[in-house]
N, C-alpha and C positions, 0 to 999 in steps of 0.2 A: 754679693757682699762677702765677703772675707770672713771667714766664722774666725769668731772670738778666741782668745788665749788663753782666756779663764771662762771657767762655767759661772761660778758661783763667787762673787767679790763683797767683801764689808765696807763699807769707806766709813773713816770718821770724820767726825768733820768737827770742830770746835765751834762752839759759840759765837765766839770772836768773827768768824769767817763771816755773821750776820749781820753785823755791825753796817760794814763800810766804813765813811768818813765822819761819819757821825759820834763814835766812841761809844756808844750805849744802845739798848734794845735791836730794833731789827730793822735795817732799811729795805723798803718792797723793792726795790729795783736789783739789788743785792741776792734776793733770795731767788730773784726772777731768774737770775743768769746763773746761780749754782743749779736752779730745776731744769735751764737748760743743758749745762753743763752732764746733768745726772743721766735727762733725756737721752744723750747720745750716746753712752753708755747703753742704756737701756735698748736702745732700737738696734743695736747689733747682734741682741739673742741672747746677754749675759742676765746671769740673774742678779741680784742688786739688792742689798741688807744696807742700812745703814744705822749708824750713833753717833747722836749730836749732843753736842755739850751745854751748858746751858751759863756758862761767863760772861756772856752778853747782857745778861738778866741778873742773874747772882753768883756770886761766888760763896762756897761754902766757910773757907778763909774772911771773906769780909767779916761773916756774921761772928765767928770767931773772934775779929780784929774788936766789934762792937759788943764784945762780952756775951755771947750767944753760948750757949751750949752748942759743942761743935757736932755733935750727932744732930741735933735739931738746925742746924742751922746746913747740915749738910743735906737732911730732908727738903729744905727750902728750894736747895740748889738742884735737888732733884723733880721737882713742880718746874721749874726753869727747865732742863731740857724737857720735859713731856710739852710744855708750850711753842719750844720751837719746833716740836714733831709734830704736832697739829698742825703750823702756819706750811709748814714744810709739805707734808703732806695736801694740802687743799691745795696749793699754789702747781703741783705733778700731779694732780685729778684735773685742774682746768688743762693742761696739758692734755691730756687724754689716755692718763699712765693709772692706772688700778692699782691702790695703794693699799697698805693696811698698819696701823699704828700698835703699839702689841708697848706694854708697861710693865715695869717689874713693881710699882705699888698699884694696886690695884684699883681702876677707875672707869665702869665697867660702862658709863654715859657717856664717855666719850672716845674711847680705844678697849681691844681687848687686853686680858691679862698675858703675858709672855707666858707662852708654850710651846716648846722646843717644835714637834714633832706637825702643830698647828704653824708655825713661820716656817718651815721648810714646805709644807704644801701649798701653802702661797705662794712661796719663792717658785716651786715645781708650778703653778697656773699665772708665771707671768707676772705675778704683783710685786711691788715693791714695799717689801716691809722696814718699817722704820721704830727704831725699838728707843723710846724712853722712858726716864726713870734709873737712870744706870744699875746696878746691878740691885736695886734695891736696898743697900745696906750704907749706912754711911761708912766713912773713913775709908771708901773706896773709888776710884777715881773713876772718869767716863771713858778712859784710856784703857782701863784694865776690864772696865766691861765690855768692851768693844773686842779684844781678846778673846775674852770669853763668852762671847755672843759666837763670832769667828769658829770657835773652836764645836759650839756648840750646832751650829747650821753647816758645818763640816766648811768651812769657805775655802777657796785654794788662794786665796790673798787677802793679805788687811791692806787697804790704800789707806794709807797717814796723811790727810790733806795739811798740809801746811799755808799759811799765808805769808807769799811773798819771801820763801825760800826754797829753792829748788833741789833741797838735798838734805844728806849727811853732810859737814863739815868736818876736817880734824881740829877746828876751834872754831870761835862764834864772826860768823864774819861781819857780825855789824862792829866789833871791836877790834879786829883783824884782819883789815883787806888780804894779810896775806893766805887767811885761811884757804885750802885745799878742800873741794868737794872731793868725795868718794863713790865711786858707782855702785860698789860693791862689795858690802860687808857677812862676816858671819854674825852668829849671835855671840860667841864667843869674844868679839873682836868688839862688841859693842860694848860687853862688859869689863874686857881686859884696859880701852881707851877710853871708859864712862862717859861715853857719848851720850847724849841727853836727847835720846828720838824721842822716845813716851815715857810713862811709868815703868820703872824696871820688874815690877809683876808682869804686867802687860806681855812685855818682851818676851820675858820667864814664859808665860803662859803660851805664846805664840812658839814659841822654842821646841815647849814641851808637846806642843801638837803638830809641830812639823809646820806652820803656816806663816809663808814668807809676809815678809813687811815691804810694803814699797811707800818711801817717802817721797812727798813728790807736790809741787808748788800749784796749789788749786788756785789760784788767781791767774793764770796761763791760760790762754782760752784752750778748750778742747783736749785738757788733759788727761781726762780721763777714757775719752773715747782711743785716745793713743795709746794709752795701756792698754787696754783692750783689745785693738788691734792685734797688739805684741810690740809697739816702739817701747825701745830703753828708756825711760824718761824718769831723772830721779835718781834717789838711790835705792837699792832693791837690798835686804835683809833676808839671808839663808843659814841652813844648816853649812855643815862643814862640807866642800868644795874644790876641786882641783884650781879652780880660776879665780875664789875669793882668798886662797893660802898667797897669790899673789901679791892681793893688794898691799 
C-alpha cells in the first residue's frame, strides 16, 4: 500500500453532511457512508482528528432568531455537535476503528474532557479522535475550532468537507454557472478576493500555524482516501508559493 501524504489530518465536517435528504437531524444510511468514507482514510496508516458541527440539530442563530440569549443559545448548539460525536463515533467502533470522543464542556459519562497532549496519544495508538463541543466558548464557530484543534494536535492539513462542491470558486456557482474553480490559493489570496471557504479566524488561525486547508466535496465517494493517497482533489489553501503567485 502506498504510505500516506499526510501523517496527521483534521477533517471537518458540518452538521448538514448528516442530514441527507431528509433536511433535519441525522440519517443512519448517511452517517454509514461518511464512517465509511473516514475508514478508508484510516486504513492507509493516517492519523485522523475530526470536528463536527452540529446544524443538523441546532443552530446557534435560530435560538437567537427566537429571542434566545445568543451565548446560551450558542451552548445549545454545542450539545448538538457533542451528539453527533457520539452517533459518529459508535457507528467507526461497529467498524472496527478505536475511537475516542474528547469535549471542550465537560461531560465526563459520556466522552473525556479535551486534552491536548491526551488526543495526540490517541491519534499516536491508532484511534480516532473526535472532538466535540467546539471550542467551548460561545460566539465561536466549529470552523474556528477545528483550526484550532488543527493547530493544537500539530495536524499537516485541515480537509474542509464540503457538500456537493468541489472547490474554491472565484463566485458562487450555484448563482453563476460561469463561476471558475481554483486549485490553488494562498491565504492571502483568500483574503484579498474574500472568498467564503470558512470563518475568517479559522483561516487566520490556520495561516498563522502554517496548516494548509484543502477544500474538497465529501459527497464524492472515496475522497478522502485520494487525499491521502496524495490526488489533487479540491482546492488546496497555502502559504505563499512560487505556483499559487500563478493563480
Amino acid at each position: 500500500m502506498k504510505a500516506p501524504s499526510f501523517k496527521r489530518i483534521l477533517l471537518k465536517l458540518s452538521g448538514e453532511a448528516l442530514v441527507g435528504s431528509q433536511g433535519f437531524g441525522i440519517d443512519p444510511q448517511i452517517v454509514d457512508r461518511i464512517a465509511d468514507e473516514i475508514a478508508a482514510g484510516y486504513r492507509q496508516g493516517v492519523q485522523i482528528a475530526i470536528v463536527v458541527g452540529g446544524g443538523n440539530i441546532f443552530r446557534g442563530v435560530q435560538g437567537s432568531a427566537w429571542g434566545m440569549d445568543k451565548a446560551a443559545a450558542d451552548y445549545v448548539g454545542m450539545l448538538a455537535t457533542i451528539m453527533n460525536c457520539l452517533i459518529l463515533a459508535e457507528v467507526l467502533n461497529t467498524k472496527g476503528i478505536q475511537t475516542r470522543v474528547q469535549t471542550a464542556i465537560a461531560m465526563p459519562s459520556v466522552a473525556e474532557p479535551f486534552i491536548r497532549l491526551r488526543a495526540i496519544r490517541h491519534l499516536e495508538k491508532g484511534r480516532i479522535v473526535i472532538f466535540g463541543g467546539g471550542t467551548g466558548n460561545p460566539h465561536v464557530t466549529t470552523d474556528t475550532a477545528a483550526a484550532l484543534r488543527a493547530a493544537e494536535i500539530k495536524a499537516d492539513v485541515l480537509l474542509m468537507a464540503k457538500n456537493n462542491v468541489d472547490g474554491v470558486y472565484d463566485d458562487d456557482p450555484v448563482k453563476n454557472k460561469s463561476a471558475k474553480k481554483i486549485d490553488l490559493l494562498t491565504f492571502e489570496q483568500v483574503r484579498q478576493l474574500n472568498l467564503k471557504v470558512m470563518d475568517p479566524a479559522a483561516v487566520a488561525l490556520c495561516e498563522q500555524d502554517n496548516i494548509p486547508i484543502n477544500v474538497f466535496d465529501f459527497a464524492a465517494s472515496g475522497s478522502i482516501g485520494r487525499i491521502v493517497s496524495g490526488e489533487k482533489i479540491g482546492t488546496m489553501i497555502v502559504a505563499q508559493t512560487l505556483e499559487a503567485k500563478k493563480v
